[in-house]
Each structure stands twice: as C-alpha cells, then as structure tokens.
Backbone bond lengths (Angstrom), bond angles and torsions (degrees), N, CA, C in turn:
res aa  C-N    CA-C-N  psi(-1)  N-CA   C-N-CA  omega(-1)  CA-C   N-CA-C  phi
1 X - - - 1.461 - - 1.537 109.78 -
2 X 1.519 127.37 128.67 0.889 117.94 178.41 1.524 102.51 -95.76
3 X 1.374 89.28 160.36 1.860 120.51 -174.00 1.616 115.15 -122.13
4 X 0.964 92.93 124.01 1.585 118.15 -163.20 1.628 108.66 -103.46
5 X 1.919 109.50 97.73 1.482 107.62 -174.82 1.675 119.58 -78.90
6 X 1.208 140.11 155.03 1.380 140.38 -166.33 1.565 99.00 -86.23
7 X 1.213 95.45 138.91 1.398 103.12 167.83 1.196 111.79 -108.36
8 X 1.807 99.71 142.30 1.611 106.69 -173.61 1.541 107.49 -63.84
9 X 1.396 123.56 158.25 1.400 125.00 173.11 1.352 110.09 -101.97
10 X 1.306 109.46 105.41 1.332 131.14 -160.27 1.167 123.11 -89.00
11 X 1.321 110.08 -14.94 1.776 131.71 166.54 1.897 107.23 -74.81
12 X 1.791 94.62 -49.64 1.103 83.90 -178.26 1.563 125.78 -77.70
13 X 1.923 125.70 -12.32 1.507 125.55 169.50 1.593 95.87 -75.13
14 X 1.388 132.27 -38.96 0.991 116.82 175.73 1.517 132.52 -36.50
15 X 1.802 100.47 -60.06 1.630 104.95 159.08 1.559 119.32 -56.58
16 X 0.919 128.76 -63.70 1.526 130.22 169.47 1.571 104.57 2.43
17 X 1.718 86.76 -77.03 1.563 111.12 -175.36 1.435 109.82 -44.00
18 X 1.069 98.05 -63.67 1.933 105.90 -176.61 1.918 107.08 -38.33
19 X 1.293 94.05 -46.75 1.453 119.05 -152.81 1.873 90.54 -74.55
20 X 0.841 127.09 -12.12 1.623 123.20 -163.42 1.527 124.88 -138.73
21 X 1.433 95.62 8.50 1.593 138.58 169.98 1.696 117.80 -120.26
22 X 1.023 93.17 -18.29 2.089 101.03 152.83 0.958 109.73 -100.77
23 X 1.548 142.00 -47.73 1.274 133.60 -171.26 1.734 104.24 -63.37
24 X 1.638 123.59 -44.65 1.547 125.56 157.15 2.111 108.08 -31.79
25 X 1.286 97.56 -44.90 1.267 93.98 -148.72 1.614 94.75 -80.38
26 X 1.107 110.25 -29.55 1.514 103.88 173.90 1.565 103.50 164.79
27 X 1.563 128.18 123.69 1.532 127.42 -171.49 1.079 98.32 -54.69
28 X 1.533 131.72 -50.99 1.302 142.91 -153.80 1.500 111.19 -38.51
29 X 1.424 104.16 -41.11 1.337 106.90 -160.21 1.690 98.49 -95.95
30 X 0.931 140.20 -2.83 1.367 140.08 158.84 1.617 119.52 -21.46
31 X 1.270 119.61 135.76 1.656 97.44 -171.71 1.943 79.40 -86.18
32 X 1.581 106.93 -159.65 0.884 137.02 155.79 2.026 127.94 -54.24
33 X 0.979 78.99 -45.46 1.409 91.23 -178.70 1.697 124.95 -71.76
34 X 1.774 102.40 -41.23 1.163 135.73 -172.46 1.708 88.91 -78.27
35 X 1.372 148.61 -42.01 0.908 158.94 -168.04 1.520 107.00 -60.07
36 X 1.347 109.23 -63.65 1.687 135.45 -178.24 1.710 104.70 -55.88
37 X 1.799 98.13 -44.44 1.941 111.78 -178.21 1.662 97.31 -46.12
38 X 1.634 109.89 -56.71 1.423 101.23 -160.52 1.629 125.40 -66.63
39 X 1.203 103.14 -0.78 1.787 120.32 -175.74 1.893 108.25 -102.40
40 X 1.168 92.47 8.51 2.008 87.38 178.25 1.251 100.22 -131.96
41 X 1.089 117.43 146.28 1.807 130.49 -165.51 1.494 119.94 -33.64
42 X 1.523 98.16 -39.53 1.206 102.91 -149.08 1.887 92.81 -123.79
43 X 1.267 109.72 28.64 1.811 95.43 -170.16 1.004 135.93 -8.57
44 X 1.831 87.57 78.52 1.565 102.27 171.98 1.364 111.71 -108.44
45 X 1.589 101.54 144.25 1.933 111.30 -148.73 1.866 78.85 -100.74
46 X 1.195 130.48 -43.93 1.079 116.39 161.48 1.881 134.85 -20.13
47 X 1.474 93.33 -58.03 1.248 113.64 -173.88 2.020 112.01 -73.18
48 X 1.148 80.21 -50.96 2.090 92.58 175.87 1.577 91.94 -53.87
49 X 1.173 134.36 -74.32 1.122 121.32 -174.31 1.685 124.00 -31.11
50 X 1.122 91.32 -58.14 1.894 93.73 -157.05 1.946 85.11 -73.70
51 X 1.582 133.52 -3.98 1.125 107.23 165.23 1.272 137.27 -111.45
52 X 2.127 96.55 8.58 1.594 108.97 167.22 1.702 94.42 -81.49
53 X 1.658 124.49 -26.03 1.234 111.39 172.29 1.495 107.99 -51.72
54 X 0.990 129.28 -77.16 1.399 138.87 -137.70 1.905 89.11 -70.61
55 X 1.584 125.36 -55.12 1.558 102.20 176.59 1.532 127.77 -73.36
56 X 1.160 112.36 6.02 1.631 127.93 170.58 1.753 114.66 88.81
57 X 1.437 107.66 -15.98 1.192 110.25 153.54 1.459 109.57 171.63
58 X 1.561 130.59 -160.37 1.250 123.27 -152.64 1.333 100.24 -102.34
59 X 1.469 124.22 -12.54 1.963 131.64 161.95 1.434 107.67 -52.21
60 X 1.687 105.02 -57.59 1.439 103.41 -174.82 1.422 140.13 -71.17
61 X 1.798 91.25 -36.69 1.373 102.63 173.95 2.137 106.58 -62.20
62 X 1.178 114.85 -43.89 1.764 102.18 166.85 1.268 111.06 -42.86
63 X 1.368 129.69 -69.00 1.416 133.50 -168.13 1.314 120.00 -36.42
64 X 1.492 125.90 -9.14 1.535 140.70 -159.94 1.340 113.68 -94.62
65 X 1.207 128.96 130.15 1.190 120.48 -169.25 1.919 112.19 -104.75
66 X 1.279 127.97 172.57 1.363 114.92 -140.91 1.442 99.82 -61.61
67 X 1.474 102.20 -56.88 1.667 98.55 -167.23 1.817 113.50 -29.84
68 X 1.530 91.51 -51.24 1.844 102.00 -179.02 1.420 120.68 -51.08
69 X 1.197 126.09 -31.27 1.624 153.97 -178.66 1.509 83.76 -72.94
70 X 1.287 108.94 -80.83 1.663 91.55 -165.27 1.247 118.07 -73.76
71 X 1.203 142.78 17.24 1.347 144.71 148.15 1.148 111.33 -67.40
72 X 1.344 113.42 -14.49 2.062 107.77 -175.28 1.292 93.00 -108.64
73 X 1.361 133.54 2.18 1.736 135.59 169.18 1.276 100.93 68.64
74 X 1.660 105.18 66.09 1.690 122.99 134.49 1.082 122.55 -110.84
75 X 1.341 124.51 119.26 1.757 128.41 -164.14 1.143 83.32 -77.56
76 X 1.641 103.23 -177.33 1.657 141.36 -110.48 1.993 82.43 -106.83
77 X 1.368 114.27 -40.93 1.627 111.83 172.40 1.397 115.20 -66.51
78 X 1.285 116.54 -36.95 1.375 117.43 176.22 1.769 133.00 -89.49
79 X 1.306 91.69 -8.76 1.963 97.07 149.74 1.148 114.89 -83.83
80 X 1.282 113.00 -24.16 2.107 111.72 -159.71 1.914 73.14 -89.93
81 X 1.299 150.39 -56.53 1.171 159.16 -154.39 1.916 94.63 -52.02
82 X 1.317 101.20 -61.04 1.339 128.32 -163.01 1.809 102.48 -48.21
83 X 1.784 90.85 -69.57 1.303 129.57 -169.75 1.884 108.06 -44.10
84 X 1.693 105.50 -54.98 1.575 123.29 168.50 1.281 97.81 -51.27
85 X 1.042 140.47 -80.23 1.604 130.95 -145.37 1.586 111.96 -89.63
86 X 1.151 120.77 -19.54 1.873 118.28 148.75 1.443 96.64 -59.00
87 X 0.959 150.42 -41.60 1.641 129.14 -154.27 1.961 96.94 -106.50
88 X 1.420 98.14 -29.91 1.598 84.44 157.46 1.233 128.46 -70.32
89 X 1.224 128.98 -57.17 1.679 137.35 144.84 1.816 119.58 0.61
90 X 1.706 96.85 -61.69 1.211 80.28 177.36 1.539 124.53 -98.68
91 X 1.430 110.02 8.70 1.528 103.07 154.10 1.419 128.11 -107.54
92 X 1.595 118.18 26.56 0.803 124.67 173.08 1.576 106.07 -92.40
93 X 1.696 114.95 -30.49 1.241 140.58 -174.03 1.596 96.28 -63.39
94 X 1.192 123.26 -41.82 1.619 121.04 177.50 0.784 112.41 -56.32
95 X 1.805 132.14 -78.02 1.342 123.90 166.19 1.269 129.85 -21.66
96 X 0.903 104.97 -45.33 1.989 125.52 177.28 1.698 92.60 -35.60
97 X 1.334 95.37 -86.80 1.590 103.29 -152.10 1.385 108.28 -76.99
98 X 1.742 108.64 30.87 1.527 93.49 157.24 1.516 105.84 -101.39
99 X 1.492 102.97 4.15 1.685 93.98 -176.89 1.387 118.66 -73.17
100 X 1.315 131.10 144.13 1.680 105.75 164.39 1.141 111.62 -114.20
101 X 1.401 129.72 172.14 1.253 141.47 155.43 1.331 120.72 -41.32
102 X 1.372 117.93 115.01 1.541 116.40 -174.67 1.657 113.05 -77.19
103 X 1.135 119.73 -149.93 1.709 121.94 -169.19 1.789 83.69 -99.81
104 X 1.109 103.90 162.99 2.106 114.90 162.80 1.345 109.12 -18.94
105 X 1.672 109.81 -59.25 1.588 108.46 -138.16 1.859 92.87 -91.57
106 X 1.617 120.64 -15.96 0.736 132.82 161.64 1.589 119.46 -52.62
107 X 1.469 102.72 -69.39 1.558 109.07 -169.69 2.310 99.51 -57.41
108 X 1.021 89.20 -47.82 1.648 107.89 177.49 1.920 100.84 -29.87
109 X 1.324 87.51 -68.26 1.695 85.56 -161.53 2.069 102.02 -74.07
110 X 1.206 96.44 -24.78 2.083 90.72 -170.60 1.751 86.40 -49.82
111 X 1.909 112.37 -64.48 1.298 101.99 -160.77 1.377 135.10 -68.21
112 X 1.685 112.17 1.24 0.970 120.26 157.38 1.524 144.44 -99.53
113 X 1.794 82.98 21.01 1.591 97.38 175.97 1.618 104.70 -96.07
114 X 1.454 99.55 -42.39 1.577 109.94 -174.60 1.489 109.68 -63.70
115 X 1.540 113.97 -30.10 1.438 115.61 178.94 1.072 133.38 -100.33
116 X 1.603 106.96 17.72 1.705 125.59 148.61 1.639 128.40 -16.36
117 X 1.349 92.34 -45.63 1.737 98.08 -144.86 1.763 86.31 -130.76
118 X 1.871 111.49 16.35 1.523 92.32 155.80 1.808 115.13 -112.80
119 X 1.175 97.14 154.03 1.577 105.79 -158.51 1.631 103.72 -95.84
120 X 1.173 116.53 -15.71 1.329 124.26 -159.97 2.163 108.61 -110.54
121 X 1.094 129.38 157.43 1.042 114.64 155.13 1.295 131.65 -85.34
122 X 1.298 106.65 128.78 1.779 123.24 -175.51 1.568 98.13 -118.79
123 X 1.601 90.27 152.09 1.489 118.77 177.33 1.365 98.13 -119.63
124 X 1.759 121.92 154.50 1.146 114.55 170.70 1.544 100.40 -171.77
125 X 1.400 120.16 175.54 1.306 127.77 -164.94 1.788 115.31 -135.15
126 X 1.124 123.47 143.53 1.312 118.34 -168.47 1.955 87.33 -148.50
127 X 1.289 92.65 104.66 1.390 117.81 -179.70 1.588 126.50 -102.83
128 X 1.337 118.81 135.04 1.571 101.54 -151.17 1.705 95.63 -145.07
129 X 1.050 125.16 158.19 1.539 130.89 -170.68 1.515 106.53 -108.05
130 X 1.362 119.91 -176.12 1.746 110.22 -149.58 1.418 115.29 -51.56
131 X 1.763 100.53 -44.78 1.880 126.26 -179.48 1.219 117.17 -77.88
132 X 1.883 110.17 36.17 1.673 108.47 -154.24 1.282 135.19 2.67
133 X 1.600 113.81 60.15 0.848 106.13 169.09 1.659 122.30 -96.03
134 X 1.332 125.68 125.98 1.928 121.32 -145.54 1.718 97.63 -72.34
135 X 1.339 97.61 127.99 1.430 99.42 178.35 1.569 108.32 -91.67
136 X 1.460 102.89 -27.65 1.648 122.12 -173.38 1.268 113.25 -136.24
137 X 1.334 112.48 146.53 1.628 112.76 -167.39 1.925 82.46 -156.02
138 X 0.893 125.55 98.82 1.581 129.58 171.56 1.642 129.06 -142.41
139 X 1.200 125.92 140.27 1.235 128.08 164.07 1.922 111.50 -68.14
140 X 1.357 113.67 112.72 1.511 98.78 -173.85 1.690 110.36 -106.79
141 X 1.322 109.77 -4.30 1.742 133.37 -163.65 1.442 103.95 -117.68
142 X 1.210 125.42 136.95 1.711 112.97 151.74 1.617 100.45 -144.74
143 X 1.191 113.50 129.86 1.450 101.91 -176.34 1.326 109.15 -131.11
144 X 1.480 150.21 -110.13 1.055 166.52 -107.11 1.567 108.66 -178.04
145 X 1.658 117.91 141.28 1.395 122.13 162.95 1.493 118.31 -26.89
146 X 1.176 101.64 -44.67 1.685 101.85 -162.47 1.581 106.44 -115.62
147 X 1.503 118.79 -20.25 1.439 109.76 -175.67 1.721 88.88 -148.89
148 X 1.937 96.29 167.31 1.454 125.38 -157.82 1.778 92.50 -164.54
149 X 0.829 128.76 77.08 1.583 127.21 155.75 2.104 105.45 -49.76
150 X 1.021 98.64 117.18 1.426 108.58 163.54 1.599 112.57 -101.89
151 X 1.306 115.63 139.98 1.600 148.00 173.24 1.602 99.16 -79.39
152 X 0.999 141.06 131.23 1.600 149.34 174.92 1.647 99.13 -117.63
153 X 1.426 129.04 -30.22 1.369 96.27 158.50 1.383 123.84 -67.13
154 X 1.590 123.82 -38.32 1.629 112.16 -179.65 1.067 114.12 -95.87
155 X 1.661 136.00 44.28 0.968 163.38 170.80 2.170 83.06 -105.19
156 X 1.468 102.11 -90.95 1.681 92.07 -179.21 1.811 125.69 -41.40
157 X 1.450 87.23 -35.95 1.751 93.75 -172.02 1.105 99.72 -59.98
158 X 1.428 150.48 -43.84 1.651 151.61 169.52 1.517 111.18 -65.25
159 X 1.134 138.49 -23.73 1.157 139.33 149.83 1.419 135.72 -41.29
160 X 1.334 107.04 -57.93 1.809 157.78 167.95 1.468 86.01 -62.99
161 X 1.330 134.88 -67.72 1.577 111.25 -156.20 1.661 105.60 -92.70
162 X 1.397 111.58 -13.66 1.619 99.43 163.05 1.401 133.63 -104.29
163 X 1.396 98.14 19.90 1.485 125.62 154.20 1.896 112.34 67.92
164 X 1.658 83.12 32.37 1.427 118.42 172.93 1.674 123.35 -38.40
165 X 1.351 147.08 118.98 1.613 138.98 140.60 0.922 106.44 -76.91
166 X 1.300 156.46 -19.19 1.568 126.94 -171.63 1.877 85.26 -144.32
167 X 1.530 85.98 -172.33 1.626 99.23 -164.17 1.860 89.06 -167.27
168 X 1.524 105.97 137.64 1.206 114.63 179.47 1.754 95.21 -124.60
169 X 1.512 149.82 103.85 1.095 143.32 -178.64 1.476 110.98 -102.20
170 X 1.636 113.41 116.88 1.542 117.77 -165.60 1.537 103.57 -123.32
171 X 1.207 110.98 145.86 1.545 120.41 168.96 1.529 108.73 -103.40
172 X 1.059 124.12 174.18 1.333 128.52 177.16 1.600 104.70 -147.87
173 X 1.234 109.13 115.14 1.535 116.40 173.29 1.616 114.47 -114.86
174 X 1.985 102.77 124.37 1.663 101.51 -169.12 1.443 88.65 -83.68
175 X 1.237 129.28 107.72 1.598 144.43 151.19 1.188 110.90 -170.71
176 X 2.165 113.15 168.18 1.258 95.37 -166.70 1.439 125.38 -90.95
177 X 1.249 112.77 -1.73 1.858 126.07 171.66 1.731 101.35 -125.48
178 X 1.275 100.90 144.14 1.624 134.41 152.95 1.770 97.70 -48.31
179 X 1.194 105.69 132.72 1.673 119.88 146.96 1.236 101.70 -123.35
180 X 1.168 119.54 127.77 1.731 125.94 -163.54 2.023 91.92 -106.90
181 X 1.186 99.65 117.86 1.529 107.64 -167.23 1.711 108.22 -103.89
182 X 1.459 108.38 157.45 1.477 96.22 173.88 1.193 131.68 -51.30
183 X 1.407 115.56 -47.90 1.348 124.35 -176.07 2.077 110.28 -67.23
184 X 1.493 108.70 -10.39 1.061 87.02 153.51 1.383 150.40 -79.00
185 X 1.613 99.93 -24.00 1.543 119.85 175.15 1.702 107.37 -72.50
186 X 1.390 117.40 -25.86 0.859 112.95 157.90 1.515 152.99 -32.14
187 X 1.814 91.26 -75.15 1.575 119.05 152.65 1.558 112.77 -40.81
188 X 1.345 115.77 -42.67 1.759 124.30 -164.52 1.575 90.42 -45.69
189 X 1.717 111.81 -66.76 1.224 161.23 -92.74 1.859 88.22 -110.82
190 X 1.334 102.63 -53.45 1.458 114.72 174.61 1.610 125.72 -71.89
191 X 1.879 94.43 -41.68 1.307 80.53 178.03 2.122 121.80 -86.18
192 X 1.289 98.80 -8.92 0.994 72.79 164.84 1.632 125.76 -96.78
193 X 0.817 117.64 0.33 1.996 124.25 162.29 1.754 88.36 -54.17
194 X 0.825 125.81 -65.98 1.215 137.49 -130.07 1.893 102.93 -83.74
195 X 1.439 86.85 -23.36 2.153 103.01 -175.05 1.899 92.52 -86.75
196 X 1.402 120.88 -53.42 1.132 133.66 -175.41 1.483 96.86 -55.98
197 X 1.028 156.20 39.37 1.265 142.14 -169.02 1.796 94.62 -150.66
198 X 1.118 108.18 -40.16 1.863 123.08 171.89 1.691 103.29 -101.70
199 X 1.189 123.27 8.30 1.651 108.99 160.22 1.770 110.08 73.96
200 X 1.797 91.77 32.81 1.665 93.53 177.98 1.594 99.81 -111.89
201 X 0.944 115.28 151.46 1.842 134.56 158.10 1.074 105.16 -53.28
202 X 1.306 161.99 145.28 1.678 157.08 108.81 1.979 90.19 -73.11
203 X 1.338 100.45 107.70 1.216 111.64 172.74 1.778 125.58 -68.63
204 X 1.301 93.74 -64.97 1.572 119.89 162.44 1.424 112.68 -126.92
205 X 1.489 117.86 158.64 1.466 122.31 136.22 1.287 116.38 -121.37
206 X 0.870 111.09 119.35 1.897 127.07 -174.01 1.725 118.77 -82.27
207 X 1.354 135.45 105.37 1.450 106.50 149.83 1.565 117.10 -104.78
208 X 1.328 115.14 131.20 1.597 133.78 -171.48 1.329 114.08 -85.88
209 X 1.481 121.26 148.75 1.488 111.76 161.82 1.272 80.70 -149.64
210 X 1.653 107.61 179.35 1.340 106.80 165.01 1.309 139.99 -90.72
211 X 1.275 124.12 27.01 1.374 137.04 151.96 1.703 120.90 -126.31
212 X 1.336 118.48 9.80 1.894 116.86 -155.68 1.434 88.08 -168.30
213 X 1.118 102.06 162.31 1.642 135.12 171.33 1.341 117.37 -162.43
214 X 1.448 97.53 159.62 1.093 105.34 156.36 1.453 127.41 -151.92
215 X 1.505 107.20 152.28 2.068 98.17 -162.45 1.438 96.48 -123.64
216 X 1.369 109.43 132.51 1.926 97.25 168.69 1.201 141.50 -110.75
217 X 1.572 93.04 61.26 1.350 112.43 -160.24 1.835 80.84 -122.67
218 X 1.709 107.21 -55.18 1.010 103.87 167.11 1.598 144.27 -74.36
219 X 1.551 95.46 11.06 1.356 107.04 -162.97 1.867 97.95 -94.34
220 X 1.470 122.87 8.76 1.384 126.19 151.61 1.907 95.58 105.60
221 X 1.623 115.52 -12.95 1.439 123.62 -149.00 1.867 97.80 -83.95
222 X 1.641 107.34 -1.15 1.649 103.56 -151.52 1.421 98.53 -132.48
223 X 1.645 107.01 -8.60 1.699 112.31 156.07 1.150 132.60 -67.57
C-alpha cells in the first residue's frame, strides 16, 4: 500500500514569515487583514480576509457580538481573543486623547527617542483635534536607509478617518545631520495646498535625525 507524506504548506509558513517580520518591523504598518491573522489560531491571512470580506470591514466586524462572531466561524478562543483587544483598544484610545501635542522641541525629541533603534527611513503623522489633543501618532512610510517616498493622499485619508484638525507630518532620517532636500520643501509645500482644501491645519513638517532637524513652519517659508 502506498503512503502518501504531507506536504508542508509553504505559502502558508511563507505568510507566517512575512506576517511576523512586519509585526518585528513595526505593528503600525500591519495592514488590516494581517492584524485580524494574528487573533485566529492559526494566522491565517487567507482566512482574515474572506472574514473582513464577509463583515464589510474591520469597524464592523468589532461591533459584533459573540453569537455573531461565531456565525462567521470564529471559535470560542477567537471571540474571547477578538472581544479582549476591541475593549482594550478602546480604552487604550482614552488615554490616548488625553495626550496633547507638545511645543516643536518637544514633539522633536519624543520622536526621536522612539526612533533610536529604527535603521530605515520612516515617515509618519501625529494628528490632533482642535485642543491638540493627538488622536494619531503612527509610522505610515518605511522605506530604505537613505529614502522613504511619502503618499500625501493617505497622509489626509488618516486624518479624514480620525476626524483630525491639525496634522504634524515627520520624516525620520538614521544619520547624524538633516540634509534638507528639494523634494522635501516640496512635500511641505503640497501637503499643505492639499490639507487647506479639506479644512485641515498642516501644523509642522518635520525632518529628524539624530542630532538636527528641521521644521517648516519654523523654517520662516509659512509666515
């Protein structure tokens, strides 16, 4: 009788891998889907998908209460899984927005404490409501030693969905001085045309290193 050995599913350690080498690299950047993977037994990115399909997205599928969860066939670990970190989430969100936005030299040094120990250039946004208080504080970019192309629509689109007035947009460069490049004055230059048009603030735009900055708000160009 022949015997037939299993083959590993190699798509699926592949994702695993992928999936646990972004979360290293930073949660932030997690899609949606990859988020949902890490809350079911078996983080399968397969599976998160076809069930942010079926609840229409990752707002609604929280809003569901267990019975509803397990009607879309998530066992009994993965609602209580689900259930814990929506209700952590949103009291973590309280604390949140008692923080506010500090002065320049303030916001300057927090993000260059946290961005010590990244090697790569990141872009990111720290978004705040009328009484700056920060609704969002995220890495939304990760690119390369030397370069990070930033998106200025999903720069607004994260703004827009956390129901943002102002917007602080920072780069982070691992070296020990800023070279302030054209295309950065650029970006400054665009995004705020582009915020003024939806009734947002561009507060600052920051580029960081670990000894220099620069902001162009203070750079005299926005007086």
């Amino acid at each position: 009788m022949t015997q037939y050995t299993a083959t590993p599913d190699i798509k699926s350690e592949s994702q695993e891998d992928h999936l646990l080498a972004s979360a290293l690299a930073g949660v932030e950047t997690l899609s949606d889907v990859q988020l949902l993977a890490t809350l079911l037994e078996e983080e399968q990115i397969n599976r998160a998908e076809n069930l942010l399909l079926e609840a229409g997205n990752l707002a609604l599928l929280a809003n569901k209460g267990p019975v509803e969860l397990m009607a879309l066939g998530l066992g009994t670990r993965e609602v209580v899984r689900l259930l814990v970190n929506t209700e952590l989430t949103a009291r973590l969100a309280i604390h949140r927005r008692a923080r506010r936005l500090g002065n320049p030299a303030e916001t300057v040094e927090a993000i260059r404490l946290r961005a010590l120990g990244w090697d790569c250039e990141c872009v990111g946004v720290i978004v705040v409501d009328r009484e700056r208080h920060i609704l969002l504080d995220q890495i939304l970019f990760r690119g390369t030693p030397y370069q990070c192309p930033a998106d200025i629509c999903v720069v607004l689109r994260e703004v827009v969905r956390t129901g943002g007035f102002g917007v602080v947009l920072y780069r982070w460069v691992p070296a020990s001085e800023v070279i302030l490049l054209a295309e950065d004055r650029i970006l400054a230059d665009r995004l705020r045309l582009a915020a003024s048009a939806l009734g947002v603030e561009v507060l600052d735009c920051l580029l960081i290193s670990e000894q220099s900055c620069w902001s162009g708000r203070t750079d005299g160009r926005w007086l």
